[in-house]
NUKOLDREN-822972 format. One record per residue: residue number from 1; x, y, z of N, C-alpha, C in turn. Coordinates in Angstrom, 3 decimals, padded with zeros to 6 digits. Layout:
<rs>
NUM X Y Z X Y Z X Y Z
...
</rs>
This chain:
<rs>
1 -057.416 015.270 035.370 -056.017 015.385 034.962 -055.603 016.853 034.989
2 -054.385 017.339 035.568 -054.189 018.371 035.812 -053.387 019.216 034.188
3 -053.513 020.260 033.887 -053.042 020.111 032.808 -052.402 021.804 032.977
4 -051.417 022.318 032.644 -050.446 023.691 032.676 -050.037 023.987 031.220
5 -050.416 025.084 030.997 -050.172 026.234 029.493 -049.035 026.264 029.176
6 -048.619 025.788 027.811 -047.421 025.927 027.626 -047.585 026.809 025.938
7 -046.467 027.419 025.200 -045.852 028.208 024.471 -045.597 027.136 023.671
8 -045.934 027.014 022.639 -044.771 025.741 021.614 -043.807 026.739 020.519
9 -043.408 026.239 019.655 -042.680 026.985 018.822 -043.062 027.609 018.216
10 -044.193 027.755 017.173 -044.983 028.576 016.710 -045.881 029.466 016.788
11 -045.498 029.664 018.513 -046.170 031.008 019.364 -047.509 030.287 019.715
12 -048.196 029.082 018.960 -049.377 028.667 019.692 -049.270 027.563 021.061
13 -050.324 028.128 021.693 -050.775 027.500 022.905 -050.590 025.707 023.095
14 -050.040 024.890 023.872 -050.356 023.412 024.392 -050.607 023.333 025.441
15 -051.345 022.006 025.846 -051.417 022.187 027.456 -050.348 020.541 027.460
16 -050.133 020.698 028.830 -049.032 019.730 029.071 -049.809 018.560 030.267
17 -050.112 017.625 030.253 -050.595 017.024 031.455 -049.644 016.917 032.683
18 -049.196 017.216 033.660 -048.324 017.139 034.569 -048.590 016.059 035.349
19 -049.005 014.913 035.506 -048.883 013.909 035.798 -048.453 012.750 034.945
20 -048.635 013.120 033.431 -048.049 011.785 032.782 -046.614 013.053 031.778
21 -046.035 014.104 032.130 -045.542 014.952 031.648 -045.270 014.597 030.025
22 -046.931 015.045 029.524 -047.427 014.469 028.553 -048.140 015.416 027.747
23 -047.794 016.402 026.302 -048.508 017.578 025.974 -049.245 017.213 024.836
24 -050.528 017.918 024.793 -051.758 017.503 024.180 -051.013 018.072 022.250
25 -049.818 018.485 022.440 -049.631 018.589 021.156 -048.024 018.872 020.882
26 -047.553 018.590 019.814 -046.076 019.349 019.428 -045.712 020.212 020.059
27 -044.487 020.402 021.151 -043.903 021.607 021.059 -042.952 022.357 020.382
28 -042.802 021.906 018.987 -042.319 022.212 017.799 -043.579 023.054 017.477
29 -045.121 023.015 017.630 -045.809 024.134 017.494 -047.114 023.434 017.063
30 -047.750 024.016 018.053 -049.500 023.244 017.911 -050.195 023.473 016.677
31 -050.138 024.470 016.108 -051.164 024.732 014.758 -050.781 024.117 013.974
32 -048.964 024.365 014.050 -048.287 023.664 012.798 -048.477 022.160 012.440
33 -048.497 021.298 014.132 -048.576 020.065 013.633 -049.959 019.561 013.278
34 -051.102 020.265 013.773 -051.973 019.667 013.333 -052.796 020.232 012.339
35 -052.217 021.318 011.530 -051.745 021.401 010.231 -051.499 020.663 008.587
36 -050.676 020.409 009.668 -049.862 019.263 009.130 -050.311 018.156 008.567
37 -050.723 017.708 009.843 -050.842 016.130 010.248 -052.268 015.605 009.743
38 -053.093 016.794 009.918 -054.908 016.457 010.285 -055.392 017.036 009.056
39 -055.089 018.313 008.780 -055.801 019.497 007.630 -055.314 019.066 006.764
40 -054.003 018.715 006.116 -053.274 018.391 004.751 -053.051 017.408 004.647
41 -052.739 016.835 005.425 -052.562 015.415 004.997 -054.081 014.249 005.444
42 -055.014 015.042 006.039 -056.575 014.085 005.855 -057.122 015.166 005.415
43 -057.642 015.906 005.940 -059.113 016.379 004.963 -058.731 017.093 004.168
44 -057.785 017.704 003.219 -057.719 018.191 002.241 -057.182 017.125 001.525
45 -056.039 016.259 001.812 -056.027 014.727 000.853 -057.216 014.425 000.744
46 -058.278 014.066 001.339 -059.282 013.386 000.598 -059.751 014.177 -000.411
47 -059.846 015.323 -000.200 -060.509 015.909 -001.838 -061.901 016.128 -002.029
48 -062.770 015.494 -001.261 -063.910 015.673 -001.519 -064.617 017.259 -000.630
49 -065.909 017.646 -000.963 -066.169 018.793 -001.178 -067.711 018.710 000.112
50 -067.978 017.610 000.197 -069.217 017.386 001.326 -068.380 016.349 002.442
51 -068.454 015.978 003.232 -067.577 015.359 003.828 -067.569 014.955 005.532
52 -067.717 013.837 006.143 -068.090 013.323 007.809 -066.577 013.271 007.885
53 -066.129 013.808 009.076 -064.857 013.901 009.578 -065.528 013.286 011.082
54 -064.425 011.965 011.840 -064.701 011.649 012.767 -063.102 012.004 013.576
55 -063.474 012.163 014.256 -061.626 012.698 015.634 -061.504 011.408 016.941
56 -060.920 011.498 017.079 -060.477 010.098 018.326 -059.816 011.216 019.144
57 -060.056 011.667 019.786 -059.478 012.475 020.650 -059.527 013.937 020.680
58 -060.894 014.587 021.258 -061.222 016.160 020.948 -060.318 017.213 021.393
59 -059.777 016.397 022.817 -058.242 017.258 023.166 -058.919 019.232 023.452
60 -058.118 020.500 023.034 -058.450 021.123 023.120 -059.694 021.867 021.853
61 -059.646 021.068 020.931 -060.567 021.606 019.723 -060.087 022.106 018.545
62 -058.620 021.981 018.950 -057.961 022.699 017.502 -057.897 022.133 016.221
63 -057.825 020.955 016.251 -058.343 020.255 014.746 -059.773 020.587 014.366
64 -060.904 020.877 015.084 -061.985 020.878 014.889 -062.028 022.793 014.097
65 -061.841 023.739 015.003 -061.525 024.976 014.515 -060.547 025.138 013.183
66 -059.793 024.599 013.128 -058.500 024.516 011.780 -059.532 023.758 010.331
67 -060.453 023.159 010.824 -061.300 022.286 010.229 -062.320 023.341 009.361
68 -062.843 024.471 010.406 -063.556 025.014 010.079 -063.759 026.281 009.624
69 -062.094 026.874 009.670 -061.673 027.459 008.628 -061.098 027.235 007.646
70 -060.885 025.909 006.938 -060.292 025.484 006.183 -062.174 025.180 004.875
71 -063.025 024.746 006.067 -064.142 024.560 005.203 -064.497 026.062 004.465
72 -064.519 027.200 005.765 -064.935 028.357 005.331 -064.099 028.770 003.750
73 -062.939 028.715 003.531 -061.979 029.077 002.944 -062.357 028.363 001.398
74 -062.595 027.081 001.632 -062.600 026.152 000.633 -064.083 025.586 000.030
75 -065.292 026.407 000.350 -066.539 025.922 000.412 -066.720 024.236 -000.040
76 -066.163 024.219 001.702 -066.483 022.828 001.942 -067.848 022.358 002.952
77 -068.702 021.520 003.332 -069.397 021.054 004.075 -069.076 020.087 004.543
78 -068.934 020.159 006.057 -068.786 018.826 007.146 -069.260 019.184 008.079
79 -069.458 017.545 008.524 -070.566 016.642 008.953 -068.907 016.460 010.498
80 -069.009 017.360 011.619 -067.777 016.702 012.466 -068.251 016.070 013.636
81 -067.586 014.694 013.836 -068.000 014.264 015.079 -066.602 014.068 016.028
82 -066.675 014.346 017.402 -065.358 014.328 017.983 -066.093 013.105 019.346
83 -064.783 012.203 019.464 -064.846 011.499 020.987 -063.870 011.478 021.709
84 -064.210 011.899 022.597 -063.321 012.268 024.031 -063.588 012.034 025.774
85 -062.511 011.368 025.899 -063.297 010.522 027.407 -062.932 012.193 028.199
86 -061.892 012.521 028.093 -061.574 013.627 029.375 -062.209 014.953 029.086
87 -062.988 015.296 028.825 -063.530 016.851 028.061 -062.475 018.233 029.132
88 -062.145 019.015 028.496 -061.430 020.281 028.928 -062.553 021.224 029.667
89 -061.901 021.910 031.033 -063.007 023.109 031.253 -062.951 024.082 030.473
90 -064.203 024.751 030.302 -063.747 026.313 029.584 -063.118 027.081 029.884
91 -062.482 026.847 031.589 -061.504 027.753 031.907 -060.095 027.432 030.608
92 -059.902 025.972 030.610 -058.548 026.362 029.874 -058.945 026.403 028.555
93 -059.750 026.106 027.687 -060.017 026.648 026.621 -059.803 028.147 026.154
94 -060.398 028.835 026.773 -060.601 030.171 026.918 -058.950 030.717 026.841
95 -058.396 029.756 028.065 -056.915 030.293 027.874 -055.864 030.191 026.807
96 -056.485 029.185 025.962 -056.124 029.410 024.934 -055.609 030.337 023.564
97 -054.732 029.952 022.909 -054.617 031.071 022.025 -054.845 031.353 020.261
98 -055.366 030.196 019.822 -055.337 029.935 018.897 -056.499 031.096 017.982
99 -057.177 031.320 018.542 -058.104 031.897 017.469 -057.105 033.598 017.778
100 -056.701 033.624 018.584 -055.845 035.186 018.307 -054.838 035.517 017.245
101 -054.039 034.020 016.979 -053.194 034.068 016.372 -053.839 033.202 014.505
102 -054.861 032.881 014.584 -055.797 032.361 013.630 -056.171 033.663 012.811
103 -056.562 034.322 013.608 -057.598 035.397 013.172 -059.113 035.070 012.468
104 -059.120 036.168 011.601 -061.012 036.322 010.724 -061.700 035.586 011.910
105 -062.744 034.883 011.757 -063.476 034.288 012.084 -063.245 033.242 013.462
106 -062.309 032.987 013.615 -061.537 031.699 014.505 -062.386 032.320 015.812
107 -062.525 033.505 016.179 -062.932 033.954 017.762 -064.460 032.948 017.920
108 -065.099 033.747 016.736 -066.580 033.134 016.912 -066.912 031.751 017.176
109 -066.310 031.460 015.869 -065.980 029.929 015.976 -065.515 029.313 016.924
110 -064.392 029.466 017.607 -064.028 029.148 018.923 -064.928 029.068 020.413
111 -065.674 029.803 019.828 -066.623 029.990 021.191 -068.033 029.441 020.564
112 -068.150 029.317 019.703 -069.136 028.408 019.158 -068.664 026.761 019.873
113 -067.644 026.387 019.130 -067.005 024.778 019.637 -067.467 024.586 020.952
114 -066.898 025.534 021.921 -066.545 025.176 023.240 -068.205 025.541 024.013
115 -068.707 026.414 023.439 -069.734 026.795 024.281 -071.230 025.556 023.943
116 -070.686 024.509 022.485 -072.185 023.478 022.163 -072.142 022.692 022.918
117 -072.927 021.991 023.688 -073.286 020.640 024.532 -073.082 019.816 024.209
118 -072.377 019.031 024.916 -071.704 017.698 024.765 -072.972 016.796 024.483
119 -072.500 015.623 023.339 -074.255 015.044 023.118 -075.083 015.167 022.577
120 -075.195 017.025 021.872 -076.227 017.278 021.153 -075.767 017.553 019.625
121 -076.150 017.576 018.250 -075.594 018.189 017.004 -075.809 019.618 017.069
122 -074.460 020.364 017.353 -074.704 021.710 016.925 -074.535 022.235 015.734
123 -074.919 023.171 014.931 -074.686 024.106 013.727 -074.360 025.233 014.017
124 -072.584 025.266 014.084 -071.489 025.827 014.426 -071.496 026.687 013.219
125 -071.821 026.441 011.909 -072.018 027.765 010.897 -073.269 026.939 009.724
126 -073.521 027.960 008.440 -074.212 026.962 007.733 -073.562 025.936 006.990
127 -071.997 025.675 007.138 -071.704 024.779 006.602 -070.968 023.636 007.213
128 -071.252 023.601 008.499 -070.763 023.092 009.442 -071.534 022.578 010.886
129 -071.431 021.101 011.221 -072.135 020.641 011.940 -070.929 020.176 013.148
130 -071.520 020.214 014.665 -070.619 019.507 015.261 -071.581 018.868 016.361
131 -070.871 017.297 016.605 -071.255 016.517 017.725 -070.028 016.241 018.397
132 -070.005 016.747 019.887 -068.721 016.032 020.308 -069.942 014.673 021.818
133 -068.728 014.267 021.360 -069.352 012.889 022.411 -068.449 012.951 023.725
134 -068.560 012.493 024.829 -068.334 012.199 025.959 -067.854 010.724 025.922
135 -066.684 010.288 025.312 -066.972 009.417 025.597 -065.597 008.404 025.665
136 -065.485 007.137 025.751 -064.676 005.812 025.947 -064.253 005.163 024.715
137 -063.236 005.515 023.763 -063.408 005.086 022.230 -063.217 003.434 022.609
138 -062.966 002.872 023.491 -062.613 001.316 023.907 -064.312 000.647 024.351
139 -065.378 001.607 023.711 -066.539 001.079 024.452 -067.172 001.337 022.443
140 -068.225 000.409 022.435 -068.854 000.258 020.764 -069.570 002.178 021.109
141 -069.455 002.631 019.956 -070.011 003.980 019.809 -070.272 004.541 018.603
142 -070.012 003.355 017.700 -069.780 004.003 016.092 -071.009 003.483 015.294
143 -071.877 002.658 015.954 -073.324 002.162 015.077 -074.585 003.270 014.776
144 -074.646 004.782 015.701 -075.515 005.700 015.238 -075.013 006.703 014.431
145 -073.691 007.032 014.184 -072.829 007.866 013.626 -072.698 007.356 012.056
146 -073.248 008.787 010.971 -073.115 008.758 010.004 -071.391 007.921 009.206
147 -071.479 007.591 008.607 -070.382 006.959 007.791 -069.169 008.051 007.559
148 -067.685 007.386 008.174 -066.618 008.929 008.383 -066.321 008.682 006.466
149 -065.786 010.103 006.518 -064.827 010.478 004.962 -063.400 010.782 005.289
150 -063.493 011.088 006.378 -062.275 011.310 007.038 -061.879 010.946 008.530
151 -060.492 010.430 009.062 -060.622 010.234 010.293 -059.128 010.958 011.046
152 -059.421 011.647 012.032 -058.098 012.035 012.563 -058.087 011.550 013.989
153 -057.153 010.599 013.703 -056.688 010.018 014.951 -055.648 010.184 015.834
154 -056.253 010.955 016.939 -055.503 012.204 017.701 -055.470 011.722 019.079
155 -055.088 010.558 019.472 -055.023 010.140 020.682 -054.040 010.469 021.792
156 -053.938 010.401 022.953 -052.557 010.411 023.433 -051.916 009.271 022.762
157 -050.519 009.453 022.810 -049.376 008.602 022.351 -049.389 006.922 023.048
158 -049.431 005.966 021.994 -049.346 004.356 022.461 -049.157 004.396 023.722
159 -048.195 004.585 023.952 -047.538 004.308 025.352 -048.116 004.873 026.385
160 -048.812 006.109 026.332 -049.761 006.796 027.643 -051.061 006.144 027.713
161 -051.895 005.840 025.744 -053.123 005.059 026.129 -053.136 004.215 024.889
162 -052.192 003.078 025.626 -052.276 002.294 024.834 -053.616 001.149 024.637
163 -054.448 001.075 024.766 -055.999 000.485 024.601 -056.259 001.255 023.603
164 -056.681 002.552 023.550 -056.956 003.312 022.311 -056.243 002.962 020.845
165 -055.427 002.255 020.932 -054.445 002.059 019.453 -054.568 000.797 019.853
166 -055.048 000.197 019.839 -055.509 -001.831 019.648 -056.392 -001.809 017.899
167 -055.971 -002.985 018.023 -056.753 -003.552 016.143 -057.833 -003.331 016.270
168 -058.644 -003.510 017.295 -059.899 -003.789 017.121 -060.418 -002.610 017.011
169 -060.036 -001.565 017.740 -061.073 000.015 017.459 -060.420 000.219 016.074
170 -059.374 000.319 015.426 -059.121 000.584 014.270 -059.730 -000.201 013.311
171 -059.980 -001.568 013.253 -060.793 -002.419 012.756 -062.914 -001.942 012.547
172 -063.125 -001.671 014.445 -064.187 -000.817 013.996 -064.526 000.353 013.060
173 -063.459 001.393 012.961 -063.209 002.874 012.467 -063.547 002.265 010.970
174 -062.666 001.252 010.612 -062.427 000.760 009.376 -063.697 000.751 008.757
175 -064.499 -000.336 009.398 -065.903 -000.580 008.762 -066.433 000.512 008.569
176 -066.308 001.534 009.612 -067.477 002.407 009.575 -067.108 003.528 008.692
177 -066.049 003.624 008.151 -065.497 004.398 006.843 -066.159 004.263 005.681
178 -066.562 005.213 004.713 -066.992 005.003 003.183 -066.185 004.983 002.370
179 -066.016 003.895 001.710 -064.556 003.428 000.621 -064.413 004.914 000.171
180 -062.716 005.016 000.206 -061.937 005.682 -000.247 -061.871 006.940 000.693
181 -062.056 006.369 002.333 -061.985 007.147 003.545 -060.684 007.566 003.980
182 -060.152 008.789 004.443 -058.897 009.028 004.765 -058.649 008.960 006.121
183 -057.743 008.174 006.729 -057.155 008.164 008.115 -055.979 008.919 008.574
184 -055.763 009.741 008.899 -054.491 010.182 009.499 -053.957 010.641 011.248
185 -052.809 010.279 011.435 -052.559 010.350 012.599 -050.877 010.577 012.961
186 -050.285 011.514 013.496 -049.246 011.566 014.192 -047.674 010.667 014.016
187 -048.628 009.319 015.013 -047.996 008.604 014.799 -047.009 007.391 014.043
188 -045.901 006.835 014.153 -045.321 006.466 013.109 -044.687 005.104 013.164
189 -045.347 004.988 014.267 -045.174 003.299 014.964 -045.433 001.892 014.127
190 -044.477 001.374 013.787 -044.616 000.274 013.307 -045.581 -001.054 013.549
191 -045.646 -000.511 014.988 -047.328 -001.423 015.152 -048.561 -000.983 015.387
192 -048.060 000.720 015.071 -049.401 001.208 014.606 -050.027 000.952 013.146
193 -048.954 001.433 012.131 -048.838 001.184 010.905 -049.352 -000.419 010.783
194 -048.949 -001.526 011.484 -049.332 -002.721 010.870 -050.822 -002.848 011.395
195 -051.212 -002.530 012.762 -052.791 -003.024 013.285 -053.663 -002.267 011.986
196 -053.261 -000.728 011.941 -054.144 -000.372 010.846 -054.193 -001.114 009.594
197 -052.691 -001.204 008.900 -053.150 -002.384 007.913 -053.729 -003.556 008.133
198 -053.800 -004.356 009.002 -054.301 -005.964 008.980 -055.922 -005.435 009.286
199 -056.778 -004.475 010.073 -057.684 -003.771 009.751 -058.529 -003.225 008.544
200 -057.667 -003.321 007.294 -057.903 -003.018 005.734 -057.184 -001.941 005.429
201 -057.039 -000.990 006.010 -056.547 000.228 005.697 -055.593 -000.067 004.622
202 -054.975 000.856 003.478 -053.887 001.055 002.924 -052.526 001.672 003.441
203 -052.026 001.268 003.529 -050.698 002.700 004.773 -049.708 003.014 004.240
204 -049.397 004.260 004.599 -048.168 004.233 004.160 -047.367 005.611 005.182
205 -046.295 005.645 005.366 -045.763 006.453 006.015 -045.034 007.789 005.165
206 -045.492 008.348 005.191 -045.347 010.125 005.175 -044.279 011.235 005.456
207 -044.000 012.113 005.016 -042.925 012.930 005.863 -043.903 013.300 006.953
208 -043.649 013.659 008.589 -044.372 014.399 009.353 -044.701 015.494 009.444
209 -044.622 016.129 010.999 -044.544 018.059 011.248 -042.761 018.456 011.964
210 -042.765 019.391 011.980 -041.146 019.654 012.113 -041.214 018.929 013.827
211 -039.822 018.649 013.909 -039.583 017.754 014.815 -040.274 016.160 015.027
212 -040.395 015.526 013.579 -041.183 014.604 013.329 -040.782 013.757 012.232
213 -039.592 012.968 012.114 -039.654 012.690 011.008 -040.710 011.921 009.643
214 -041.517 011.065 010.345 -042.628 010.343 009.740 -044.218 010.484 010.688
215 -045.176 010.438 009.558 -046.675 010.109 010.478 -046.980 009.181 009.178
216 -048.197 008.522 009.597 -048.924 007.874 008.972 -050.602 008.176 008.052
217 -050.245 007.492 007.212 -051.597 007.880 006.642 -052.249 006.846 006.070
218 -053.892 006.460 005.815 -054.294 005.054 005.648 -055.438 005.682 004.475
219 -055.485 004.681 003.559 -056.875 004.690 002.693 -057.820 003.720 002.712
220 -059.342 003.715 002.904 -059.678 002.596 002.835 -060.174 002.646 001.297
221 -059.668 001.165 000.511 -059.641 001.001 -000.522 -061.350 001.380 -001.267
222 -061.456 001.827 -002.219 -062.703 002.302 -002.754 -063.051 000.963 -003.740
223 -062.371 -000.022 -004.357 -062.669 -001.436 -004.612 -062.416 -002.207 -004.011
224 -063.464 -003.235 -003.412 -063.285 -004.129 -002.581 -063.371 -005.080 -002.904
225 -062.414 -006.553 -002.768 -062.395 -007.065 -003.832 -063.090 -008.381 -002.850
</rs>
């Protein structure tokens, strides 16, 4: 997939796919929305202090980096696993801009992410683990993977891949959550919102990121009745 650098509003970097003229993030502003969307409204809503964060879509890595200064900041420990069928070259990584405009630590880190092997668990710092997978979220992949605490579900949009947002992978995600798991995602789709609920999730819809009026957010209930 061919993909061209774009500027969003908040001076950070997106890439745009030019065949489905389709950008891997807000151009209201990449940090901001997944910010937003991923850091505050999932892994700092959940609250907890040790913590498996799973991603549906590794995209360029910026939830994963935002992740891991947010742990640094907050002496947090996670456990991150990312799946992604299309993996990015390091050429456009690199072209990226986020750890410039991040600062402290973001460089290292950044080149930590991009430079670990797909497949293997790296230890990206001491409080921080990463596995990114290679992989087909429409194929079973979630039976060797520790139990998520958190999930950010960062897919392209329904309509570009729509298989990825079916009941049934959300249904899988579900199980493989530890009661009182946080889901969050972007989107604000009414039949996103319902597959996740009939799945178990709790839902409810949210203010979004600017140029956004709503995203979604799911709990899986911590009593099961």
């Amino acid at each position: 997939m061919k993909s061209e650098l774009k500027i969003t509003a908040d001076g950070s970097h997106t890439l745009l796919l030019k065949n489905l003229n389709e950008p891997y993030h807000s151009v209201h502003g990449a940090i901001t929305e997944s910010m937003h969307v991923f850091i505050k409204n999932g892994l700092l809503y959940h609250g907890g202090k040790t913590l498996t964060v799973f991603e549906a879509g590794f995209g360029t890595g910026l939830n994963c980096l935002l992740t891991i200064i947010e742990a640094e900041k907050r002496g947090l420990s996670v456990n991150y696993t990312a799946a992604e069928k299309y993996p990015l070259s390091n050429d456009l990584t690199d072209a990226l801009n986020y750890p410039s405009i991040i600062g402290g630590n973001a460089r290292a880190f950044w080149d930590k992410i991009h430079s670990s092997p797909w497949g293997n668990e790296t230890v990206i710092a001491p409080f921080f683990s990463l596995l990114k997978t290679e992989t087909d979220l429409t194929k079973p992949i979630l039976g060797n993977l520790p139990r998520f605490d958190v999930v950010f579900f960062d897919a392209f949009a329904p309509d570009i891949q729509p298989a990825i947002w079916e009941k049934e992978i959300f249904t899988a995600i579900y199980r493989h959550c530890n009661p009182g798991a946080v889901i969050s995602t972007y989107s604000s789709k009414g039949e996103v919102r319902r597959r996740l609920q009939s799945s178990g999730f709790c839902m409810e819809k949210i203010p979004g990121p600017p140029g956004k009026k709503e995203m979604l957010r799911g709990i899986k209930p911590k009593l099961l009745i």
